[in-house]
C-alpha positions in Angstrom: 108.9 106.7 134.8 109.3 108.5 131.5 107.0 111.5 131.8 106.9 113.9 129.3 107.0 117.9 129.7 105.8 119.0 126.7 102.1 119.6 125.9 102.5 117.6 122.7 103.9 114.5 124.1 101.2 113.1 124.7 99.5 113.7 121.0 103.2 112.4 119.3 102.8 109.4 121.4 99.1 108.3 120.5 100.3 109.0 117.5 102.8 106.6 117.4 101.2 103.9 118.8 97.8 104.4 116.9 100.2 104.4 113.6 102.1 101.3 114.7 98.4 99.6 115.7 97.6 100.4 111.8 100.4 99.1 110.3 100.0 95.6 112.2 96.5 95.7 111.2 97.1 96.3 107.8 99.6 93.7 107.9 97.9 90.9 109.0 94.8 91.7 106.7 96.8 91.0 103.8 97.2 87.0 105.1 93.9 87.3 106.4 91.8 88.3 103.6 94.2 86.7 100.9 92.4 84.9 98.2 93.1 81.6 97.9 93.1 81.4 101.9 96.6 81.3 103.5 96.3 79.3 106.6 97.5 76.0 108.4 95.4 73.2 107.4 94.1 71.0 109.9 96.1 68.0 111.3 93.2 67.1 112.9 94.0 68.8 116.1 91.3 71.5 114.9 88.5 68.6 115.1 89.1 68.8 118.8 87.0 71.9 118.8 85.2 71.7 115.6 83.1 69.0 116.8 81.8 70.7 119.8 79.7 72.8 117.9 79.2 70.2 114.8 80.7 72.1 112.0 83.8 70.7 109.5 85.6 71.7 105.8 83.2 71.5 103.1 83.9 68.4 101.4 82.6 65.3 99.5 80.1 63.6 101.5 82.2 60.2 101.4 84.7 62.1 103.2 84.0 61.5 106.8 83.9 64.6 108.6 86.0 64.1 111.5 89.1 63.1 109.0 91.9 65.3 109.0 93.0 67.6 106.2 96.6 68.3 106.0 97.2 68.5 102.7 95.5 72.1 102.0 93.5 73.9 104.6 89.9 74.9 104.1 87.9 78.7 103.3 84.6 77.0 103.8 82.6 75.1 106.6 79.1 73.9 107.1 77.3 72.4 109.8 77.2 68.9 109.9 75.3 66.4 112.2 77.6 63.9 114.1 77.3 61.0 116.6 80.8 61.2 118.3 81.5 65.0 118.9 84.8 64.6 120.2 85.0 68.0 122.1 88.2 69.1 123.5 88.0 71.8 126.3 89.8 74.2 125.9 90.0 78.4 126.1 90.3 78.4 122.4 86.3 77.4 122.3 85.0 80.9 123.0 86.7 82.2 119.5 84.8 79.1 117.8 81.6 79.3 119.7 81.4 83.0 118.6 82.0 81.7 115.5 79.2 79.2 115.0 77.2 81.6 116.3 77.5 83.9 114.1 77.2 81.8 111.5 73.9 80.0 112.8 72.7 83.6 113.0 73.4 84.0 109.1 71.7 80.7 108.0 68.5 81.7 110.5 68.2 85.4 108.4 68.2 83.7 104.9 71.9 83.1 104.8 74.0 80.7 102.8 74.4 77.3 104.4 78.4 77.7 103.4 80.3 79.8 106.2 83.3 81.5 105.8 86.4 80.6 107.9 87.6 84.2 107.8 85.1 85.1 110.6 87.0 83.0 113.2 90.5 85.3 111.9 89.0 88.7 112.2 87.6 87.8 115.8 91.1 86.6 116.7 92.7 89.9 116.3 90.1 92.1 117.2 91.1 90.6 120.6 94.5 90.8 120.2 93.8 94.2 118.9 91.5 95.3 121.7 94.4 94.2 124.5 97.1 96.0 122.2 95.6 99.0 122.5 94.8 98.6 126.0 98.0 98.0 127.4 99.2 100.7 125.7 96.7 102.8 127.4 97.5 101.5 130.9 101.5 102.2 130.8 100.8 105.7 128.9 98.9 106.5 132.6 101.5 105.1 133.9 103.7 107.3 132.9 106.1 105.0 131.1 106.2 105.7 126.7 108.9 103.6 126.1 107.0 100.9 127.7 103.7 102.0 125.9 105.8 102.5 122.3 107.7 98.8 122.8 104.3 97.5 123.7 102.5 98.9 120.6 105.4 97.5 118.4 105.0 93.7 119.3 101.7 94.3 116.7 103.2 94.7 113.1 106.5 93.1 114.3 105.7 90.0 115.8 102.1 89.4 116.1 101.0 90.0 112.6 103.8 88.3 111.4 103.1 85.2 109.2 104.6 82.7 112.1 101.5 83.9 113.9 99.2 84.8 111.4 98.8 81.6 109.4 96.7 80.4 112.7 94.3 83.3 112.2 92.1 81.8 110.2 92.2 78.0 111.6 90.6 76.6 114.9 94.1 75.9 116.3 94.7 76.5 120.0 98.5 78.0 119.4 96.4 81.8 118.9 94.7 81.2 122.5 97.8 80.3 123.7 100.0 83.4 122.5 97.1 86.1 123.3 97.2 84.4 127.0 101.0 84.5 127.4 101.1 88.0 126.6 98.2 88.8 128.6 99.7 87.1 131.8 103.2 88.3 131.5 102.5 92.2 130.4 99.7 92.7 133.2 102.1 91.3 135.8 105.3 93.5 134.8 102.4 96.4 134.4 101.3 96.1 137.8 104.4 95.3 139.6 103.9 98.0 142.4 100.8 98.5 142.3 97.7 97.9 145.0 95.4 94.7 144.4 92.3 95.6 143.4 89.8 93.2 142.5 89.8 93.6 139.3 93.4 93.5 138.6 93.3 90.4 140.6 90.1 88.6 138.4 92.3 89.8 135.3 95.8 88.1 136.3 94.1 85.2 137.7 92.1 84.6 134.4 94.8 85.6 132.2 96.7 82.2 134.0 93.6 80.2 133.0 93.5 80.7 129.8 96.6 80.0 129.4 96.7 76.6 131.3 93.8 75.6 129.6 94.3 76.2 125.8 96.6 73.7 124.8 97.3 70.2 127.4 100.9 71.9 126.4 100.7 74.2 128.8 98.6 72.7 131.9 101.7 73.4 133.9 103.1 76.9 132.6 100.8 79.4 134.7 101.9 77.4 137.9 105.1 77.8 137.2 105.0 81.4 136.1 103.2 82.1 139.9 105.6 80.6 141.6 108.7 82.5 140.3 106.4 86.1 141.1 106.1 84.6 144.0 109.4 84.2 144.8 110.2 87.2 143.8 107.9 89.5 145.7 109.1 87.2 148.9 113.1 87.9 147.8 112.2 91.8 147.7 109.5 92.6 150.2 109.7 90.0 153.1 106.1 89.1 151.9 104.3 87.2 149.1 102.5 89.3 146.6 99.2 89.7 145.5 100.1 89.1 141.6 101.9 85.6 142.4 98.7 84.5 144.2 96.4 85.5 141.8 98.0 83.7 138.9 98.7 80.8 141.1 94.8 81.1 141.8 93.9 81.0 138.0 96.6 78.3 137.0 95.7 75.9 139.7 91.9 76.3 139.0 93.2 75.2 135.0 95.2 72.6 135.9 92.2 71.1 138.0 90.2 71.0 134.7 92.6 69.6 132.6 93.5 66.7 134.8 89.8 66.1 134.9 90.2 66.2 131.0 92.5 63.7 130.9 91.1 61.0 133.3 88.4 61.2 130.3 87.5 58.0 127.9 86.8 57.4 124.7 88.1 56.9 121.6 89.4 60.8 121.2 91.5 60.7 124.8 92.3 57.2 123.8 94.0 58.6 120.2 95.8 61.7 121.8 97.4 59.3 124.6 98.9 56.1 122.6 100.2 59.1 119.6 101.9 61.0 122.1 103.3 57.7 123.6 104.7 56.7 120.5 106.1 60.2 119.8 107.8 59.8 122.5 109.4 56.7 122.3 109.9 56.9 118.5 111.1 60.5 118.2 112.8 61.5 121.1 114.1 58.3 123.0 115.0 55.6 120.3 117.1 57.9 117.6 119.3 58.7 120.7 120.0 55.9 122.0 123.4 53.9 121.9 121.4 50.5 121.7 117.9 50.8 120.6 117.1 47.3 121.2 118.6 47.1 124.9 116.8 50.5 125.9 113.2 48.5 124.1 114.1 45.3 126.6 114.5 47.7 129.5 111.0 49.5 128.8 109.8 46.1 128.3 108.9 47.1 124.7 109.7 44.4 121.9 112.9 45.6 120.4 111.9 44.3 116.9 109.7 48.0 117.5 113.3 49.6 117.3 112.5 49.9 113.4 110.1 52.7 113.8 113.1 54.8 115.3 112.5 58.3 114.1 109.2 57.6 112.5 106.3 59.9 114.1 103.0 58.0 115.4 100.6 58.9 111.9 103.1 57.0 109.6 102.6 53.5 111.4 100.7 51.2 109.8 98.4 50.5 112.5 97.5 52.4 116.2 101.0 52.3 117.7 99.7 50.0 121.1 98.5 47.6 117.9 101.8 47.8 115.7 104.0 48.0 119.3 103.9 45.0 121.9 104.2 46.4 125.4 103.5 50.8 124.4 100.6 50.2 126.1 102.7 49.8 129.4 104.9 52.5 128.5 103.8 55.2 130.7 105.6 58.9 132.0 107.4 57.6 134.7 109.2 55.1 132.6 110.1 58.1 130.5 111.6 59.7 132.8 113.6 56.7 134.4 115.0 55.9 131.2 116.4 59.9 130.6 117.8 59.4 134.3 119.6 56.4 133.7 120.9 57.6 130.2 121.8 61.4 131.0 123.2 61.8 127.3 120.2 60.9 125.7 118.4 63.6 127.9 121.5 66.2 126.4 121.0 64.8 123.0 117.1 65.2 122.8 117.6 69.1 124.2 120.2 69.4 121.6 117.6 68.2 118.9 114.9 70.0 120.5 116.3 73.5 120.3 117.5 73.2 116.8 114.1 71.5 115.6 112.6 74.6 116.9 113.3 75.4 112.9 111.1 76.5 111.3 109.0 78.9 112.6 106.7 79.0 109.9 105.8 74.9 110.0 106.8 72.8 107.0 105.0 70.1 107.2 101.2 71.3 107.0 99.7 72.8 103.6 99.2 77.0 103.7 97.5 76.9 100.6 93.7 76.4 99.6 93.6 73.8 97.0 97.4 73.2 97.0 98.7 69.9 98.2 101.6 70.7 101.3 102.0 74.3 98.9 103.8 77.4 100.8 102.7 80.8 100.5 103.8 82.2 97.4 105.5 84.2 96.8 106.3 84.2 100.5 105.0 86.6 102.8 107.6 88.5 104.5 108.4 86.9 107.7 111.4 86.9 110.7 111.1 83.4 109.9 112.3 83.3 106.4 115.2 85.1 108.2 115.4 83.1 110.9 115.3 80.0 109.0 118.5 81.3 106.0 120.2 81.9 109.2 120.3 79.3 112.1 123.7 80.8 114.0 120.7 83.8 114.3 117.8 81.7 115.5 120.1 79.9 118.2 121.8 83.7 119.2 118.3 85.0 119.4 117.5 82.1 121.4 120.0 83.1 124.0 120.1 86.7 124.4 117.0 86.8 127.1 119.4 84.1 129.1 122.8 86.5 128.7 120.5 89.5 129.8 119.2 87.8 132.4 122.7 86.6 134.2 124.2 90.1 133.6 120.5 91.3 135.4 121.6 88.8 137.9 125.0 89.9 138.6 123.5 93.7 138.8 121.9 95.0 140.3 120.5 91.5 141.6 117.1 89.3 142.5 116.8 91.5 145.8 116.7 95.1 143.7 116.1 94.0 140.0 113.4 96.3 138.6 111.0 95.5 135.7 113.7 94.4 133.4 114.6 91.5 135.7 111.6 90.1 136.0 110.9 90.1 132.2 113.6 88.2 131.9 112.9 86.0 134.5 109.5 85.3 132.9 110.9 85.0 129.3 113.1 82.4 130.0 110.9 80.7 132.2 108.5 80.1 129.7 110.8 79.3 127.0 112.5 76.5 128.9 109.2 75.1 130.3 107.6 75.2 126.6 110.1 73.3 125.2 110.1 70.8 128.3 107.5 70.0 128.2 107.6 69.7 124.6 109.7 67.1 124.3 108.7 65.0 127.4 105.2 65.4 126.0 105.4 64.8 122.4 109.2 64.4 121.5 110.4 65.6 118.7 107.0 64.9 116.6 106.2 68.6 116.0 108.5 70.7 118.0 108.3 74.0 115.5 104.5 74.5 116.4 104.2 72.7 119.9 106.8 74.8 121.0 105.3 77.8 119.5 105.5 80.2 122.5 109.0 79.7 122.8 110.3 81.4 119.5 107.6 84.3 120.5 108.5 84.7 124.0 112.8 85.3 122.5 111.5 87.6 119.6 109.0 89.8 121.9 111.8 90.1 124.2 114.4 91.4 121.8 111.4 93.5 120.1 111.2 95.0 123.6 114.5 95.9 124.2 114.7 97.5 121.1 111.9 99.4 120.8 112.8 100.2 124.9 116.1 101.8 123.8 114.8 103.2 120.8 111.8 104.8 122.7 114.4 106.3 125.4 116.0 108.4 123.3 112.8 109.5 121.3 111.8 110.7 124.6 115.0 112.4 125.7 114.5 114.1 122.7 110.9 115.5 123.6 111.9 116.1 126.8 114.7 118.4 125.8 112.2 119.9 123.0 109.5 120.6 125.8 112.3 122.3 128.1 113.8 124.4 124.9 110.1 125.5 124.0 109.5 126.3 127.5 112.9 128.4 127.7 112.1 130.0 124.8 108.4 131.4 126.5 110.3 132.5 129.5 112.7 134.2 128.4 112.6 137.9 128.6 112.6 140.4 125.2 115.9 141.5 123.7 115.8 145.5 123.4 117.9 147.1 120.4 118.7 150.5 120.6 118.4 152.8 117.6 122.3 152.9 117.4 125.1 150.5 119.1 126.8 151.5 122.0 130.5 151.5 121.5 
């Protein structure tokens, strides 16, 4: 604990982290409100959740509304009447129900029938900003500042930068997703010892929901995530813990609905299954291979497919079960099987994966209103613009939470490792199962944005450590102000005489 003596801690503190709330504010409402709109377009994933409440881009009425929009993305929607909704569920539908109802509440008081995207942005990092503020809060009673002043510096550093930004103002799950993750993992390091309550409990255990249920990415994460705090608590306290069950409560109850989710039908579940498929097989099993067309007669795949190698699902001519003979067949297990029985393709997909985890900021969808595949410009300042100019960083930025946690490892240990530990137990955790799953998932179609947690969870460690060392110092500082004031109070009055003695 880092308490603080002095009487004016407490108002340097809030100061700090009310300044560094500001600045990420400020920061992300220059993307936000930036006209022409800077966002991801839509690669039709946002349709998912569009359609559930029958609103799309403003286009030409020959453009049918469900069709994708990658090129540019869009400042206006309006409501438009469909037959085949296509709903996705998914956590990220609160942000766009609140959305369409605010904007339903415009057009019934006179309103204009055209509705700013903008709306679904600003209620994105109110949130955010709301659980900033309040974890801050919670580790200043606490007792712990650095904790309090890393904690408050995630905001202009890493969540309003522009690798997280850009899905302000879109109806992309990856938002959902982050605010979740840093929900889960910061409540569970902030209650480490303390009682269950039933609210911490409800918090944790929907904190692991959320998370399991934004993206079919990350069905498996929470579980996973529970088990290790599990296993933890066991290793230290002869017991398992109250935190571990309740995000092992939450996660399971998300996994139930999204397995229910996928045993749907139609042509929607239908799309996502064969493209991921395909991904799969293209991207991340065929490239690697030593003979394309042998591993094909294994899978019993025609090998005349093994001249889509490398291509990604959208740019075959046809639905990939129509273009493929036997993908229809081609199922998880066989996947798996075939990365068994050819170990180096397994090392050479990881060894693609991590380095396609470049770039952050995702090349291959417009950012622009009105452009066609434009980038911001000039480009917003960004870690990934660094990140990017210098790969030996991404990759040693990559690794650091892994070094820190095998010297944690070595001391002082599993059995007596405070919260440190278990932060780095957690980052890495979710980095290596993000980008598993990933690539077992989808291959190496879109790894930059699928694996989107994983470049967050490496930067908001080092941000933490940082800030955790700068902030120790800071208040070593304090601490010896408060003391010196308080010497200075006590100490009793120097007398002069009217001449020296000698």
């Amino acid at each position: 604990m880092n308490t603080l003596p002095s009487t004016r801690a407490p108002r340097v503190l809030l100061g700090l982290i009310a300044l560094l709330s500001l600045l990420g504010t400020l920061r992300a409402f220059m993307l936000w409100a930036h006209d022409p709109l800077y966002a991801y377009a839509n690669s039709y994933d946002q349709t998912r959740y569009t359609s559930c409440f029958h609103f799309y881009p403003d286009r030409p009425a020959q453009i049918p509304p469900q069709q994708n929009s990658p090129a540019a993305p869009y400042a206006k929607y309006r409501f438009i009447a469909t037959g085949d909704p296509m709903c996705y569920w998914s956590s990220e539908l609160p942000f766009t129900a609140a959305t369409a109802l605010i904007w339903t509440v415009g057009e019934a008081l006179g309103g204009a029938a055209l509705h700013d995207v903008r709306w679904v942005g600003a209620l994105r990092w109110l949130a955010l900003l709301a659980l900033s503020l309040a974890l801050s809060r919670a580790w200043l009673r606490r007792g712990d500042a650095r904790a309090a002043l890393a904690n408050a510096a995630l905001l202009p550093l890493l969540f309003a930068d522009p690798g997280n930004t850009l899905y302000l103002n879109t109806f992309y799950a990856e938002w959902s997703a982050l605010l979740a993750a840093y929900a889960l993992v910061a409540a569970t390091l902030l209650w480490r010892d303390a009682p269950a309550s039933r609210r911490r409990f409800a918090l944790l255990a929907l904190a692991a929901f959320v998370l399991a249920t934004s993206k079919i990415q990350h069905l498996l994460l929470p579980l996973g995530l529970a088990v290790l705090v599990l296993l933890l608590d066991r290793l230290r306290h002869g017991r398992f813990g109250w935190r571990g069950g309740a995000l092992a409560l939450g996660a399971l109850a998300g996994l139930a609905l999204q397995v229910v989710q996928l045993q749907r039908t139609g042509a929607m579940m239908d799309a996502i299954d064969q493209y991921n498929r395909a991904d799969v097989m293209f991207t991340a099993l065929l490239p690697f291979a030593d003979d394309r067309r042998d591993l094909l007669e294994v899978l019993r795949i025609d090998p005349d497919c093994a001249i889509y190698s490398g291509a990604h699902a959208w740019e075959l001519p046809d639905m990939p079960e129509r273009v493929c003979a036997g993908l229809a067949d081609f199922d998880r297990g066989d996947e798996l099987r075939a990365l068994l029985r050819h170990p180096r393709i397994a090392w050479r997909l990881a060894g693609a994966g991590v380095l396609a985890l470049d770039p952050w900021i995702a090349s291959n969808l417009g950012q622009v209103e009105g452009g066609e595949f434009a980038a911001m410009a000039p480009p917003q300042p960004s870690i990934g613009h660094w990140l990017h100019a210098y790969p030996l960083a991404q990759l040693a930025l990559l690794a650091l939470p892994f070094l820190a946690l095998a010297l944690l490892l070595r001391r002082p240990g599993l059995r007596s490792g405070g919260r440190a530990l278990d932060y780095a137990v957690l980052t890495c955790a979710m980095m290596l199962a993000t980008l598993g799953i990933t690539l077992l998932g989808d291959g190496l179609a879109d790894v930059a944005k699928q694996g989107h947690l994983v470049l967050n969870a490496a930067l908001a460690w080092a941000i933490v450590a940082m800030f955790t060392g700068m902030a120790g110092l800071a208040v070593a500082w304090l601490r010896a102000a408060g003391r010196s004031v308080r010497l200075r109070s006590i100490a009793p009055p120097r007398h002069h005489s009217a001449s020296p003695v000698k």
